[in-house]
N, C-alpha and C positions, 0 to 999 in steps of 0.2 A: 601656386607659389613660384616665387623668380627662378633663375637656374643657376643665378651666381653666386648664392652660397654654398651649394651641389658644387659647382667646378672649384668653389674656391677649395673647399675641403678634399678632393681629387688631385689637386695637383700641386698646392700648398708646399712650399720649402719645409724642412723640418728646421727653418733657421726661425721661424715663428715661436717656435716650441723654445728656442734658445733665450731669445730676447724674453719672453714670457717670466721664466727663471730666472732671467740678471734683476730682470722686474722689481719681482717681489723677495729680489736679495738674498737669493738662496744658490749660488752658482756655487756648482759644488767639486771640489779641487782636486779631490782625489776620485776619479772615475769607478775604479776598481772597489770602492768601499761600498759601493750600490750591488756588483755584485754579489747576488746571493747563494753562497756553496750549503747550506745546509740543508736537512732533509729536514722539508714544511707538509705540514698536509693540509690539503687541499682545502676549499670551500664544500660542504655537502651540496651535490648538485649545481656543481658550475658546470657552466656553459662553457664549453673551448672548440677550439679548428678539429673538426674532425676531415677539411677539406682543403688544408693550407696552399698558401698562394706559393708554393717552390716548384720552377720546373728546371729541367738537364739541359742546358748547353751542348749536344752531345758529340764525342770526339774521340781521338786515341787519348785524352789527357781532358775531359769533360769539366766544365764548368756550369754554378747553377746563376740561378736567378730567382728571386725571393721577394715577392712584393709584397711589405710593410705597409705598416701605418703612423704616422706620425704622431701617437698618442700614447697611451698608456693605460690596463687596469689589470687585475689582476687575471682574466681570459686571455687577452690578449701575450701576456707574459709569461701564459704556462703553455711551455714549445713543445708541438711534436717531437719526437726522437728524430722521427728522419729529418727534419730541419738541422738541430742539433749535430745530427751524424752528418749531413753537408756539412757544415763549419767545420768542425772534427776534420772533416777527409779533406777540407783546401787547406792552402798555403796562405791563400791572400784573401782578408775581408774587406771589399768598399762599400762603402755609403754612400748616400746624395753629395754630402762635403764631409771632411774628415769634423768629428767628433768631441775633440781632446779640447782640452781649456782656453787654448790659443783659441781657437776659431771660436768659439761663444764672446772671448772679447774680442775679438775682430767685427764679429756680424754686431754687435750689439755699437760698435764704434761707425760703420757704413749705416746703420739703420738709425743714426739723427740727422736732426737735422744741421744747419749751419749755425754757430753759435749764437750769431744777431738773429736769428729765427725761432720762434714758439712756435706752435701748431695752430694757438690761437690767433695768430697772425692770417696761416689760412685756412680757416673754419668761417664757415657762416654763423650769423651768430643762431639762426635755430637747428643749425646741426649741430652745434655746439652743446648748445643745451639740450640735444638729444643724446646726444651722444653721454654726457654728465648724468644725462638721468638714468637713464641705463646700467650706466657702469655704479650710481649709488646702489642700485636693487642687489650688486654684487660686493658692498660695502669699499667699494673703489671711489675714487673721482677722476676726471681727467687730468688733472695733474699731476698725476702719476704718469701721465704718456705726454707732457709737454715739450717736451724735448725732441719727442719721434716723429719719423716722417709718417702721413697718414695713412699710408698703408700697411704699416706697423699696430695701428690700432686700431682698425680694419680684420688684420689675421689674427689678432690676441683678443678679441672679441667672441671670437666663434670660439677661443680655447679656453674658456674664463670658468665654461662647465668643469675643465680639465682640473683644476685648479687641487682640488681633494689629491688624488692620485700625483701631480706633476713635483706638489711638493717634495714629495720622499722617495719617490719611483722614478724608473729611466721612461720616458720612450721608448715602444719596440725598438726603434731605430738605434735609440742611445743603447739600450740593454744588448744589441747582438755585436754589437760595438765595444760595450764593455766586456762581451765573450770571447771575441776575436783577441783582446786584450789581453788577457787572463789564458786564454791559449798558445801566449805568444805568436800569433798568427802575425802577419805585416799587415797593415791596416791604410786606408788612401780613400781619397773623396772624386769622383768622377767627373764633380763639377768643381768650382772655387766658391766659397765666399762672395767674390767680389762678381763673380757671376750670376750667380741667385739673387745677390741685392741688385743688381744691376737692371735683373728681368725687372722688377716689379720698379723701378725709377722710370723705367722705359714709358710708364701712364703719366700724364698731364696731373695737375691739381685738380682740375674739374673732374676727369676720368677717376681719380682714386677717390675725389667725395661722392661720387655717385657710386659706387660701390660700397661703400662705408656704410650710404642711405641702404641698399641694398641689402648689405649684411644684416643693417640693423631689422630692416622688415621680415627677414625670414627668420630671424633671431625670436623675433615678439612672436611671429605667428606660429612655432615651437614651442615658447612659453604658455601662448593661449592656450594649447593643448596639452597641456605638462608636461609636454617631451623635450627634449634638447638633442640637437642637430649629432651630434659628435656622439652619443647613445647609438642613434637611427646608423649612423654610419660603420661603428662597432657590430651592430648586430649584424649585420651585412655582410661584414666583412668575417665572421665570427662562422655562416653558415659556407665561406669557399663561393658562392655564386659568383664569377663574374659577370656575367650579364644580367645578373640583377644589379650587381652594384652600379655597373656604367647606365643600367634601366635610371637608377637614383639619382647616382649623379650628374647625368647629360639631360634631366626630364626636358620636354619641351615648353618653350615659352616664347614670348613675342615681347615681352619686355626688356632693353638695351641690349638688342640682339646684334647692334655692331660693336660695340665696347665687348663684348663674352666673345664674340669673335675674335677681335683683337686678342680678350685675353688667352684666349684657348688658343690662340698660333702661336702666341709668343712664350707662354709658361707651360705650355704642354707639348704641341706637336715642333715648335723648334726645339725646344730640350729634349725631346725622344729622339730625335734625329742626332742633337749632338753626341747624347748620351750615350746611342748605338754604336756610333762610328768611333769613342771611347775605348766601351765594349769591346769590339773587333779590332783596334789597335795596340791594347793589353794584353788580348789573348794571344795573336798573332807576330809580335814583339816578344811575347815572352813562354811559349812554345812549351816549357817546361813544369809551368805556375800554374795551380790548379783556381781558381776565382769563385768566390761567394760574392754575387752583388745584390744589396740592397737596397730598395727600391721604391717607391710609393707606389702599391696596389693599382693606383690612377694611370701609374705611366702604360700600362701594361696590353690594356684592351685596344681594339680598333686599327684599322689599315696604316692610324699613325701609329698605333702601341709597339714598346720594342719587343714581341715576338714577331710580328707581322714582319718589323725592321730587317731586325736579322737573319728571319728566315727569305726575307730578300735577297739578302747578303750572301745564301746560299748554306747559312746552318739549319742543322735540323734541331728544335726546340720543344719536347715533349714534356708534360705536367706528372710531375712523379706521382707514383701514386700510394696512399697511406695505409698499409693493409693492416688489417685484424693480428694483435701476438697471444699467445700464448701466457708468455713470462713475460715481466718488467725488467731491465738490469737493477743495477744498485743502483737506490739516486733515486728509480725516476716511479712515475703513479699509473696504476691505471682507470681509464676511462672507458667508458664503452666499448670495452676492448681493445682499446688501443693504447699506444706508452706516450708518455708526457713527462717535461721535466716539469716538475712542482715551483710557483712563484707564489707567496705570499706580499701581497703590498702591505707594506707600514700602516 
């Protein structure tokens, strides 16, 4: 299998996830009516983090770090406590880009194309017609993304599985976003909008159709097997491994091994870099402010990832760790002996 639907789903904007929902017309206006304060009970035998991606910034005034996933289901949404109790215990929550309404019309405004341009302007026509054929098996057609640049239907491809869950449910990302909200916590984006669209403008036409053909190959050959890319990634992500996960997501291949190149400096290891130096400008500017930041799982492993970063930078950076309780508070379920707040998806 190629490796660049692996990288794509690793390092992937969560403005993918955004444009997706303006998509199919469901862009939803009041953020805080997604979250859910009631007491749900669980699935019999779900599957959840008994390994979550949160470690400690650690300091006289400690901040965390919390690598997410750009997706959505009901695993994924039922949070450790100690997650929970991080948010609780900061002041400030960020994300990739801030989250709020604005910015879903913003990314969905930078992510078309120019007005005198369709997409079928440039498409070939048998990627055209692959692409159309594809998207009928998900009762879509391309003219639904005529307007978009192609690499907007490229990254809404891989999430089309998502579609059940996206309708009614946040994103991890959007849901700790809507908690930070709901805590009154201050809330802020590490990168811009106009930065994240920016990265992926950075590829040629030809570069973003040959990924497009890409996505679509590893797409089919998931289907062949009745699997779906964005499951495989969940469970992964679902057992705490990260070196499985970067196992998955970096496999090796020798097919357009200089475009994955490109894309990996430019959507991974220069945004880890920027992203760090952020990081360490927030904390160190604001000395008093305790910081939740969140994160794509992706960014996180490897001599580029920002623990590597930072601990450059001279912080020490440890993986909290999730012990066994006793009792549950109010509110929340237990699991294998450990507390979870309960999410029920619509």
């Amino acid at each position: 299998m190629g490796d660049g639907l692996e990288k794509k789903l690793a390092i992937l904007g969560i403005i993918a996830v955004i444009i997706l929902i303006l998509l199919l017309g469901i862009l939803i206006i009041d953020w805080n009516s997604i979250f859910k304060t009631e007491d749900n009970e669980l699935s019999v035998g779900l599957e959840v983090s008994e390994n979550p991606f949160l470690w400690k910034i650690e300091g006289e005034n400690p901040s965390y770090l919390f690598g997410s996933m750009h997706l959505s289901d009901e695993r994924l949404l039922t949070l450790p406590d100690i997650v929970l109790d991080a948010i609780e215990e900061s002041d400030a929550v960020y994300t990739e880009i801030e989250l709020d309404q604005q910015s879903a019309i913003k990314s969905d405004e930078l992510s078309r194309l120019p007005t005198s341009q369709t997409i079928y302007d440039l498409l070939p026509d048998d990627v055209e017609e692959r692409v159309d054929s594809y998207l009928k098996t998900k009762g879509l057609t391309l003219s639904l993304f005529s307007s978009y640049k192609i690499w907007v239907v490229s990254s809404n491809l891989v999430l089309l599985d998502e579609i059940e869950y996206l309708y009614l449910n946040p994103s991890l990302d959007q849901y700790i976003w809507n908690l930070a909200v709901s805590y009154d916590k201050t809330t802020g984006g590490i990168e811009t909008i106009e930065e994240q669209v920016g990265f992926f403008d950075i590829f040629t036409i030809d570069e973003q159709i040959e990924m497009l053909n890409d996505t679509l190959d590893d797409l089919e050959e998931y289907a062949s097997k009745g699997e779906t890319a964005t499951d495989t990634m969940k469970d992964l992500y679902i057992e705490g491994d990260l070196d499985a996960l970067q196992d998955f997501m970096f496999s090796s291949s020798e097919e357009n091994v200089e475009l994955y190149k490109k894309f990996e400096e430019i959507l991974l290891v220069n945004r880890n870099e920027n992203m760090t130096d952020r990081i360490d400008q927030l904390i160190n500017e604001n000395t008093e402010t305790q910081y939740f930041f969140t994160i794509g799982a992706g960014h996180f492993y490897g001599d580029y990832g920002l623990i590597t970063l930072l601990e450059n930078k001279g912080y020490t950076v440890t993986r909290v760790q999730f012990a066994d309780c006793e009792t549950c508070d109010s509110g929340e379920s237990k699991i294998n002996d450990k507390c979870y707040e309960p999410y029920v998806t619509s």
